[in-house]
C-alpha positions as a Markdown table, in Angstrom:
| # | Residue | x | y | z |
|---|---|---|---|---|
| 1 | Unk | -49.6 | -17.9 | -196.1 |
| 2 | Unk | -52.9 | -15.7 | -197.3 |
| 3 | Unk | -50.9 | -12.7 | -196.2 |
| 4 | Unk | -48.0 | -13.5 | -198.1 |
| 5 | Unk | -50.3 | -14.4 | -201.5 |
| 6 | Unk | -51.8 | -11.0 | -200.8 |
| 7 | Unk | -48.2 | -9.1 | -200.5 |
| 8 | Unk | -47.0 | -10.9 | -203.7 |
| 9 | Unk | -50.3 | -9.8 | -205.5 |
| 10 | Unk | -50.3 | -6.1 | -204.3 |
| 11 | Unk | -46.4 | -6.1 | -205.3 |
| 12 | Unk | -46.6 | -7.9 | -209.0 |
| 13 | Unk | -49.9 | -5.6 | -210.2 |
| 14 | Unk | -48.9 | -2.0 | -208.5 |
| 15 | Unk | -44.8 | -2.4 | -208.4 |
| 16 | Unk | -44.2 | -4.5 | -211.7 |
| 17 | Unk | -45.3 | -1.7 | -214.5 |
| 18 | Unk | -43.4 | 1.1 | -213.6 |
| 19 | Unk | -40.1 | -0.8 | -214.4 |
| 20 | Unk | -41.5 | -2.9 | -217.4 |
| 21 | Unk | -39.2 | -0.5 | -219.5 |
| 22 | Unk | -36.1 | -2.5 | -220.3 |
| 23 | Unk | -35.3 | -3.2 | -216.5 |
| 24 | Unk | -33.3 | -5.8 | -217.5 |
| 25 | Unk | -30.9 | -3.5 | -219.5 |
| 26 | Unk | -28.1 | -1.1 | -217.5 |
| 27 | Unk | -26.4 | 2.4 | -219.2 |
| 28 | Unk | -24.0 | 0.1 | -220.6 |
| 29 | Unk | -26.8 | -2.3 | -222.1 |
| 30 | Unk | -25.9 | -5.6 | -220.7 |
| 31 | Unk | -28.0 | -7.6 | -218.8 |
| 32 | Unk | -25.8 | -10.2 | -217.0 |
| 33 | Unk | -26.4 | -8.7 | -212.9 |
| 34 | Unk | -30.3 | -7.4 | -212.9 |
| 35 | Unk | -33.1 | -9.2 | -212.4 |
| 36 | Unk | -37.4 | -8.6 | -213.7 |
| 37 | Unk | -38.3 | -7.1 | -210.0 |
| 38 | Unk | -41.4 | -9.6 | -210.8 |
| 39 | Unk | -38.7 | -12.6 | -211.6 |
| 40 | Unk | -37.2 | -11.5 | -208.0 |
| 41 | Unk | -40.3 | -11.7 | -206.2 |
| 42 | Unk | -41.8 | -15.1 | -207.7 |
| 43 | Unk | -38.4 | -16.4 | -207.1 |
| 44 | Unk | -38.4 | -15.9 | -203.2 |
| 45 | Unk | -42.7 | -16.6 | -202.9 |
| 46 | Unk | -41.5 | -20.0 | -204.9 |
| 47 | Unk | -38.4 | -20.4 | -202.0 |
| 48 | Unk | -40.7 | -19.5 | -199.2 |
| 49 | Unk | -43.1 | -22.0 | -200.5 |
| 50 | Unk | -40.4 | -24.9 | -200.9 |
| 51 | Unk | -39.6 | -23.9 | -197.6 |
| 52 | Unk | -43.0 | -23.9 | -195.9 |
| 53 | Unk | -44.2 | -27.0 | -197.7 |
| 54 | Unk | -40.8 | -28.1 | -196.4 |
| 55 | Unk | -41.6 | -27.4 | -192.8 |
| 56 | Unk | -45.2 | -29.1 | -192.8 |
| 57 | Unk | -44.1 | -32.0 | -194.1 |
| 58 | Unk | -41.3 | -32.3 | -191.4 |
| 59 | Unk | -44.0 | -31.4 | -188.9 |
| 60 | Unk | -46.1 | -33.9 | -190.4 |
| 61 | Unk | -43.5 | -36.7 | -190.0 |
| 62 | Unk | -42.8 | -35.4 | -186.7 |
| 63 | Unk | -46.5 | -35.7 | -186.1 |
| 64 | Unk | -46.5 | -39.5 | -187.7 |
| 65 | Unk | -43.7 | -40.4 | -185.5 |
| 66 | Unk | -45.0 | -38.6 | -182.7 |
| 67 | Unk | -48.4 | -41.0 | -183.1 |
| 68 | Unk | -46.7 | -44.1 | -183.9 |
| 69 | Unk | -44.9 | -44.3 | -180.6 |
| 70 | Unk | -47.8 | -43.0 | -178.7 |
| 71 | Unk | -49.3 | -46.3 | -180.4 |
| 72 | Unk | -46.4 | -48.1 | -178.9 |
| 73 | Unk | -46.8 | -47.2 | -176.0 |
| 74 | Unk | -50.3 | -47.9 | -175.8 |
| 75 | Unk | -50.2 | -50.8 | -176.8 |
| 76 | Unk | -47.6 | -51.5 | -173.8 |
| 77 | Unk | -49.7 | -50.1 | -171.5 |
| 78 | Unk | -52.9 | -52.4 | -172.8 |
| 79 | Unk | -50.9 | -55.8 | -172.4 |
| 80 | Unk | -49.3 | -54.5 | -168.9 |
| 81 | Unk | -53.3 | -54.2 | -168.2 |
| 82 | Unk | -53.9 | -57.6 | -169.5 |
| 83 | Unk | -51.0 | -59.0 | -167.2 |
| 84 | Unk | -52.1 | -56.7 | -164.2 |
| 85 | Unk | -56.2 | -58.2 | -164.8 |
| 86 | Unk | -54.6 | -61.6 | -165.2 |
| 87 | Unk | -52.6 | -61.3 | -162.4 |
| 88 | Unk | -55.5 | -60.2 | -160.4 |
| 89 | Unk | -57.5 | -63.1 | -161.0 |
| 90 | Unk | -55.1 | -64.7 | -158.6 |
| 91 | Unk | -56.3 | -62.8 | -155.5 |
| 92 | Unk | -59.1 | -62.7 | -153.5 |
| 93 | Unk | -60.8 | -59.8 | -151.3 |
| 94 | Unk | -60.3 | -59.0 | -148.6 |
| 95 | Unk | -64.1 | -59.3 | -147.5 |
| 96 | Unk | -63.9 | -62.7 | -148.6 |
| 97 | Unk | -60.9 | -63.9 | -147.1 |
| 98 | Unk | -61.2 | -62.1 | -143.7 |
| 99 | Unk | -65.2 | -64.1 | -143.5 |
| 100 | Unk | -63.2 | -67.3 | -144.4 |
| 101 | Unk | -60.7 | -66.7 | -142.1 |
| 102 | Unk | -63.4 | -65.9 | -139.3 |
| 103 | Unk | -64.7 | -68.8 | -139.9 |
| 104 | Unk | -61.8 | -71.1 | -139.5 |
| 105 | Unk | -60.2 | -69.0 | -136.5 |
| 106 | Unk | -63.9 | -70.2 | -134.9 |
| 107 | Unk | -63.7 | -73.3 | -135.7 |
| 108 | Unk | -60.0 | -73.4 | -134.3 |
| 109 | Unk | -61.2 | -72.5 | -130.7 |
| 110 | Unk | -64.1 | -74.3 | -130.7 |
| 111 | Unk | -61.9 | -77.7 | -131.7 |
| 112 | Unk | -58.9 | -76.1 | -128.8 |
| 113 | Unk | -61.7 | -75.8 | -126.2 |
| 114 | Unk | -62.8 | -79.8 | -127.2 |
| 115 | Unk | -58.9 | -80.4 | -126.9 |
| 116 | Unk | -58.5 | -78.8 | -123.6 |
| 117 | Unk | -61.8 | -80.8 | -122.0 |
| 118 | Unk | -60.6 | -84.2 | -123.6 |
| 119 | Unk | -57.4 | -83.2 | -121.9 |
| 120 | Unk | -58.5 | -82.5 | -118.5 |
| 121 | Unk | -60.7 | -85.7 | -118.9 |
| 122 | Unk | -57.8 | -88.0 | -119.5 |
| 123 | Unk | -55.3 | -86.5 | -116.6 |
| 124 | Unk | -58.7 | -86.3 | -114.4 |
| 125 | Unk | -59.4 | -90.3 | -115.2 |
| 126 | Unk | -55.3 | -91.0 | -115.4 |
| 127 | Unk | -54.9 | -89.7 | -111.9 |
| 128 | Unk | -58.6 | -91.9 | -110.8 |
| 129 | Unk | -57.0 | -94.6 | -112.0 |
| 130 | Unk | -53.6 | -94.3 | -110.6 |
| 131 | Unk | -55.4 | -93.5 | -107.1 |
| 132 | Unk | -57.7 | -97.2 | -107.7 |
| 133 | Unk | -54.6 | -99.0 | -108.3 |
| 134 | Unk | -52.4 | -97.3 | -105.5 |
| 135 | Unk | -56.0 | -97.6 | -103.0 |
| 136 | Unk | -55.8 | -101.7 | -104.1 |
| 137 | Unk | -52.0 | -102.1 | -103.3 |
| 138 | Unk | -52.5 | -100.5 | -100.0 |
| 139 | Unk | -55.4 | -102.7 | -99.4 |
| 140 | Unk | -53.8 | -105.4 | -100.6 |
| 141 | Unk | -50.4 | -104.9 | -98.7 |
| 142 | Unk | -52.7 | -104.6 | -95.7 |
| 143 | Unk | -54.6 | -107.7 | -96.0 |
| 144 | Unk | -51.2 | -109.9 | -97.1 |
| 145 | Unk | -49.5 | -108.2 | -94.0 |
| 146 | Unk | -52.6 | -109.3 | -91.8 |
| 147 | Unk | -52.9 | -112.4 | -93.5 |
| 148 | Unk | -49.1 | -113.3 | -92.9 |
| 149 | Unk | -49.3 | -112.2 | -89.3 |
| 150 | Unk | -52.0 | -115.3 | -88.5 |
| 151 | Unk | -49.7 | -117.6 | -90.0 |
């Protein structure tokens, strides 16, 4: 843009005066098709400046738009973090839950060991008892069986 002010300068104070003579006139003295050269040139630096201030301000609503959905999007991002930290509350570590589980896992075998001796202690005095009573019906099957012989 500083080039262009520079050009336009150079151009208006070095071009300009050698045609300040009637260069609006032709041979034939009308003036309908030409132009002041300096006319010409503010013209077009005017049209490239509509244009340029043109293009920023695109860019600049470009650049607005650009940011507001960025915002968006951050934004969506933060609550998906919210959710994700919520969510996370839910869980517990791993170093937590595999010393819990330890814990009950030993307290399982110990209470299946206590199972399996309380088991073996009921078949062992089942079977003692079922060998008292069987011993007494043989003793007592003897002692009728004597007992009925004398008679």
């Amino acid at each position: 843009m500083l080039k262009l002010a520079m050009l336009w300068f150079f151009i208006v104070l070095t071009v300009t005066p050698c045609f300040a003579v009637e260069p609006t006139q032709n041979i034939s003295g009308s003036r309908e098709n030409y132009v002041l050269l300096r006319e010409y040139i503010d013209r077009l630096m005017t049209e490239k400046d509509k244009y340029y201030d043109l293009c920023f301000k695109n860019a600049s609503r470009a650049l607005d738009l650009s940011k507001s959905e960025l915002d968006r999007r951050l934004e969506e991002l933060n609550e998906l973090r919210k959710s994700v930290e919520k969510d996370r509350i839910q869980f517990v570590k791993v170093e937590s839950f595999n010393y819990k589980t330890e814990a009950i896992e030993h307290s399982i075998s110990s209470l299946d060991k206590r199972i399996t001796v309380i088991e073996t202690r009921i078949i062992t005095w089942i079977g003692s008892i079922g060998a008292f009573f069987l011993i007494i019906q043989v003793v007592l099957w003897i002692w009728f069986k004597k007992r009925n012989s004398r008679k």
